[in-house]
LONU-765418 format. One record per residue (C-alpha): x, y, z; residue in one letter. Coordinates in steps of 0.02 Angstrom, whole numbers. Layout:
N
<site><X>X</X><Y>Y</Y><Z>Z</Z><type>A</type></site>
...
This chain:
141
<site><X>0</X><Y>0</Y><Z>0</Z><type>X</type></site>
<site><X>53</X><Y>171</Y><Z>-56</Z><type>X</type></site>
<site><X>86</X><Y>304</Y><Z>86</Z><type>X</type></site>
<site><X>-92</X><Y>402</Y><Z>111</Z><type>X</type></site>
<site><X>-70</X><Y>588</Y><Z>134</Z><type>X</type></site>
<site><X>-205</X><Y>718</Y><Z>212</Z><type>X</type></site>
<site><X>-127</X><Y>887</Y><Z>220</Z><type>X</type></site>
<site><X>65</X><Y>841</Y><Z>205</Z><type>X</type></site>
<site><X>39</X><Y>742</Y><Z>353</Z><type>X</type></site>
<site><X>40</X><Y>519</Y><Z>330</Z><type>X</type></site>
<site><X>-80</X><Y>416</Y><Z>382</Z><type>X</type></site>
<site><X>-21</X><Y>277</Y><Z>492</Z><type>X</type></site>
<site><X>-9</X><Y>119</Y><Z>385</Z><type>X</type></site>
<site><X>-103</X><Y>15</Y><Z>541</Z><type>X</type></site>
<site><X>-250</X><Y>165</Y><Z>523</Z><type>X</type></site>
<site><X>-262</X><Y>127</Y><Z>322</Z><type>X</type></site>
<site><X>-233</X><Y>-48</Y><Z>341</Z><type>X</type></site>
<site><X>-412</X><Y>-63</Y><Z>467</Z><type>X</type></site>
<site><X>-502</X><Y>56</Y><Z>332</Z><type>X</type></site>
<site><X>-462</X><Y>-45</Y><Z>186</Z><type>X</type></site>
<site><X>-495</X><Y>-181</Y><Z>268</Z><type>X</type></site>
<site><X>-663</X><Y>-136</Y><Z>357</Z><type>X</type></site>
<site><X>-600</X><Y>-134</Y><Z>530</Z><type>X</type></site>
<site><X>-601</X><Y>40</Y><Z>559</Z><type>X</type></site>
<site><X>-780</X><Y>63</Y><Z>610</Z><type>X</type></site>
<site><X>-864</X><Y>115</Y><Z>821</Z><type>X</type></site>
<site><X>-855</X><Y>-56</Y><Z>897</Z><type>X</type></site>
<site><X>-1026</X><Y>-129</Y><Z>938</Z><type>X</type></site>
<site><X>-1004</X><Y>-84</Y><Z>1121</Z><type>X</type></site>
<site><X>-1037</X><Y>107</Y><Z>1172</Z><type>X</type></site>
<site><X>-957</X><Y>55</Y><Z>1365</Z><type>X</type></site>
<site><X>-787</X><Y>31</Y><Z>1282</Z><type>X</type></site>
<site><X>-792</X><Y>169</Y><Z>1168</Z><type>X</type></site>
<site><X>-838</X><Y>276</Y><Z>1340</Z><type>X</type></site>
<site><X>-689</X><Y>178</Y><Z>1421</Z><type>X</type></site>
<site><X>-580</X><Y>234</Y><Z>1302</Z><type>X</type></site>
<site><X>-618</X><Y>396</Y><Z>1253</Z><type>X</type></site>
<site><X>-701</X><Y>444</Y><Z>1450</Z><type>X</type></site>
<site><X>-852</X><Y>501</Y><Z>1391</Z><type>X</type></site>
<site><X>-1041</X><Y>416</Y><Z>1312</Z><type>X</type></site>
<site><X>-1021</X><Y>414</Y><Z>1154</Z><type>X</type></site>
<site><X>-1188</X><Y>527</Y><Z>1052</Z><type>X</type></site>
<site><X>-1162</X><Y>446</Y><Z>876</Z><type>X</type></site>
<site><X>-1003</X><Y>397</Y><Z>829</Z><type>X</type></site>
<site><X>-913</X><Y>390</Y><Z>662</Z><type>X</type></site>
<site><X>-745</X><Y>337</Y><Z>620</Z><type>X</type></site>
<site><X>-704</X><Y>435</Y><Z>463</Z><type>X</type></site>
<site><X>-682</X><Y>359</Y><Z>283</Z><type>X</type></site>
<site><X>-523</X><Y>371</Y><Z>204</Z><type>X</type></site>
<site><X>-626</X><Y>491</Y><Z>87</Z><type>X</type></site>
<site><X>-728</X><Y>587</Y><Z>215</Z><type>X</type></site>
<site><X>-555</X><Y>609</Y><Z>319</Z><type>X</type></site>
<site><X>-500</X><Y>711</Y><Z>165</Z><type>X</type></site>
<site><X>-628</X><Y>823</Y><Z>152</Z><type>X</type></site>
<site><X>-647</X><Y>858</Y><Z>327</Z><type>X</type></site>
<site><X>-495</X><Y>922</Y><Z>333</Z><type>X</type></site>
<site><X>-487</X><Y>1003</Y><Z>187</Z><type>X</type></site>
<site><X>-506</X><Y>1168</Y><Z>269</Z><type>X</type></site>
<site><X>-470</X><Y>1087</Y><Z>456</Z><type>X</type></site>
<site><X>-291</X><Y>1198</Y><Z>458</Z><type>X</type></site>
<site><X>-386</X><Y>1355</Y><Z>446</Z><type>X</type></site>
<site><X>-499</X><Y>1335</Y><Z>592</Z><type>X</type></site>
<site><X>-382</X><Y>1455</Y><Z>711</Z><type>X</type></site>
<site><X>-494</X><Y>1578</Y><Z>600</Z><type>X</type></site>
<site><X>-649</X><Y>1513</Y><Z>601</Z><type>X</type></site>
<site><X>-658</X><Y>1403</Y><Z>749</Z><type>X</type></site>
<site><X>-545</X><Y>1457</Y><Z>877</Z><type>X</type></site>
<site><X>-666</X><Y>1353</Y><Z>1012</Z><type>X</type></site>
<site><X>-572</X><Y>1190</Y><Z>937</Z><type>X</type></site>
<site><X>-407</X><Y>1218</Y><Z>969</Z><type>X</type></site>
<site><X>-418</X><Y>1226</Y><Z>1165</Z><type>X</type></site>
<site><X>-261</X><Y>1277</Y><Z>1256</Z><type>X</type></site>
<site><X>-101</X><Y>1179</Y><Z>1319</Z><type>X</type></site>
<site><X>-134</X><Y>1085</Y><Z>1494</Z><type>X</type></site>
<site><X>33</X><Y>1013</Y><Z>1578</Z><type>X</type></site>
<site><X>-89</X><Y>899</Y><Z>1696</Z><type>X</type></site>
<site><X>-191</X><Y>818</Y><Z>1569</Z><type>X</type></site>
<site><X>-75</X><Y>820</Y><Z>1397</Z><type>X</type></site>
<site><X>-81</X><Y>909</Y><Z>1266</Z><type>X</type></site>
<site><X>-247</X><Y>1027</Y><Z>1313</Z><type>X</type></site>
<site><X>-235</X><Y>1088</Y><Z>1141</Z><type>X</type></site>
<site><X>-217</X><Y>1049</Y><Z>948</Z><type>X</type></site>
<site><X>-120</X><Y>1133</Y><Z>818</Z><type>X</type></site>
<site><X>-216</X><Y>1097</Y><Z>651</Z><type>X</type></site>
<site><X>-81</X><Y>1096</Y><Z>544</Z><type>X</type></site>
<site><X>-4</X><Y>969</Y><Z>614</Z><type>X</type></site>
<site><X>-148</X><Y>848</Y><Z>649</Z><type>X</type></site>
<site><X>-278</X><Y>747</Y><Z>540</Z><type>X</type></site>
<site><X>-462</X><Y>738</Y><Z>604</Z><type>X</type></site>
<site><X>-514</X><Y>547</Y><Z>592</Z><type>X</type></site>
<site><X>-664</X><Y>522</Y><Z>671</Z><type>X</type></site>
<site><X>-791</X><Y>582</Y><Z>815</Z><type>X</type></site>
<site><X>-908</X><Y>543</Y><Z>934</Z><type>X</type></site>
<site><X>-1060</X><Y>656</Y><Z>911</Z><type>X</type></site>
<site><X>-1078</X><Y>844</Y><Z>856</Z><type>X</type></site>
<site><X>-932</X><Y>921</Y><Z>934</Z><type>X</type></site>
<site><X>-823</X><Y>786</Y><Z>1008</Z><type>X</type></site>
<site><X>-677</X><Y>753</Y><Z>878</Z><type>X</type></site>
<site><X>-560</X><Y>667</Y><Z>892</Z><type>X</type></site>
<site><X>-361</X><Y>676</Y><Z>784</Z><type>X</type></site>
<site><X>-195</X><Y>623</Y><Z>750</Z><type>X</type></site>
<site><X>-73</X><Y>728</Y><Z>831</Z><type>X</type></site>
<site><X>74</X><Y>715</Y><Z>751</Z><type>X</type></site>
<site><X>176</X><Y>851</Y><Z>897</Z><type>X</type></site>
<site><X>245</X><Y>723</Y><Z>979</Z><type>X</type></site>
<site><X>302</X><Y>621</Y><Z>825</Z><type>X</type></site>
<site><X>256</X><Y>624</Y><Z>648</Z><type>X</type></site>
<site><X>323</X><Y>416</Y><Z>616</Z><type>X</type></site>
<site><X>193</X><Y>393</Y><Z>757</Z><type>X</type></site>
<site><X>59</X><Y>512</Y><Z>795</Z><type>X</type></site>
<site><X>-44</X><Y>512</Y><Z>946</Z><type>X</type></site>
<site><X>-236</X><Y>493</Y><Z>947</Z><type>X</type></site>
<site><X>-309</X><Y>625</Y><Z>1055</Z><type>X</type></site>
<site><X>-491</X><Y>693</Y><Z>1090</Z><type>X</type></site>
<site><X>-572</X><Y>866</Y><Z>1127</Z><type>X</type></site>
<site><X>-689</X><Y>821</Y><Z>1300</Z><type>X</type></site>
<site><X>-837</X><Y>930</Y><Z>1328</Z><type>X</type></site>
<site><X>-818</X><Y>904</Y><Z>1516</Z><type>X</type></site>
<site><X>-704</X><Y>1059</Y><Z>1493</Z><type>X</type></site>
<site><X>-652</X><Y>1089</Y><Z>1308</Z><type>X</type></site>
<site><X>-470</X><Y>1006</Y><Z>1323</Z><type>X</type></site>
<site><X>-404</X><Y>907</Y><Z>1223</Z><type>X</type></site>
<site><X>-317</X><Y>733</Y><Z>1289</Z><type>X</type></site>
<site><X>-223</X><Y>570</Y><Z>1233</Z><type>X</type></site>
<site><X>-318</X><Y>443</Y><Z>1228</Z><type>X</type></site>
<site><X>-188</X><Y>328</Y><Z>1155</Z><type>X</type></site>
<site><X>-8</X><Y>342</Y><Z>1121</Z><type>X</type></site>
<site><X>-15</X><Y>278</Y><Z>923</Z><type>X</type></site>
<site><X>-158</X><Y>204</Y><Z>824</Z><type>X</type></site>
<site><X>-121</X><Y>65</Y><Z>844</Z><type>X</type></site>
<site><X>-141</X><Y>55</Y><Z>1037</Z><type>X</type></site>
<site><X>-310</X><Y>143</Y><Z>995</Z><type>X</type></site>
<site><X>-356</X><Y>-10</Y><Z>901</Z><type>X</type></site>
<site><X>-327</X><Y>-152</Y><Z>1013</Z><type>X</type></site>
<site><X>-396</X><Y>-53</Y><Z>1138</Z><type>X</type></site>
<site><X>-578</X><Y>-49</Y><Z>1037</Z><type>X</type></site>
<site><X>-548</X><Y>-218</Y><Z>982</Z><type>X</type></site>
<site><X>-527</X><Y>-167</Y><Z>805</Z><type>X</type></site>
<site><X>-346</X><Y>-221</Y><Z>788</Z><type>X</type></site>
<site><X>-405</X><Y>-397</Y><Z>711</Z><type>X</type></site>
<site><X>-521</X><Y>-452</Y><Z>573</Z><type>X</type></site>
């Protein structure tokens, strides 16, 4: 498989492997999503390759539009905010509860984080997709 670009920025090959091959979809069970993510889950969706694109199409220009999204940097709960150009919107769970690879930290291995609406942070919910995956159960066919 080719390397998948949105914005400059590479999709992890485990994240492309799990959409081609139909894995990458809310698992069946809203507790573990909540488990993971710390928070019920309103109506999920996990992002196709195609809809990833053009939601962030115009995703590095939300300082402008949306300034509510980027939050702002917390040392106690990591990282408290997002920069947009350097993160990839992948899924969510409900109107206004995104969550994004972060690729801060490392752009080989990008972090999966989540903006709460307990107070409009946002946090790691796992270090790399792949982590994220096993922990929803999506990691096998």
């Amino acid at each position: 498989m080719s390397v998948v670009e949105i914005n400059g920025l590479p999709l992890p090959e485990a994240l492309c492997s799990a959409i081609e091959e139909g894995r990458w979809a809310p698992p069946g069970d809203e507790l573990q999503l909540a488990q993971v993510f710390t928070e019920k889950p309103q109506e999920p969706s996990f992002y196709t390759l195609e809809y990833m694109k053009a939601e962030n199409h115009r995703w590095p220009d939300v300082e402008s539009r949306l300034p509510m999204y980027l939050g702002s940097p917390d040392e106690a709960s990591p990282p408290g905010d997002i920069d947009p150009t350097m993160s990839i919107l992948i899924g969510d769970l409900g109107y206004d509860m995104p969550f994004a690879l972060d690729f801060r930290p490392s752009r080989a291995e990008p972090r999966v984080i989540y903006l709460t609406l307990q107070n409009g942070r946002w946090i790691t919910v796992a270090p790399t997709v792949e982590v994220l995956l096993t922990r929803l159960g999506l990691d096998r066919a």
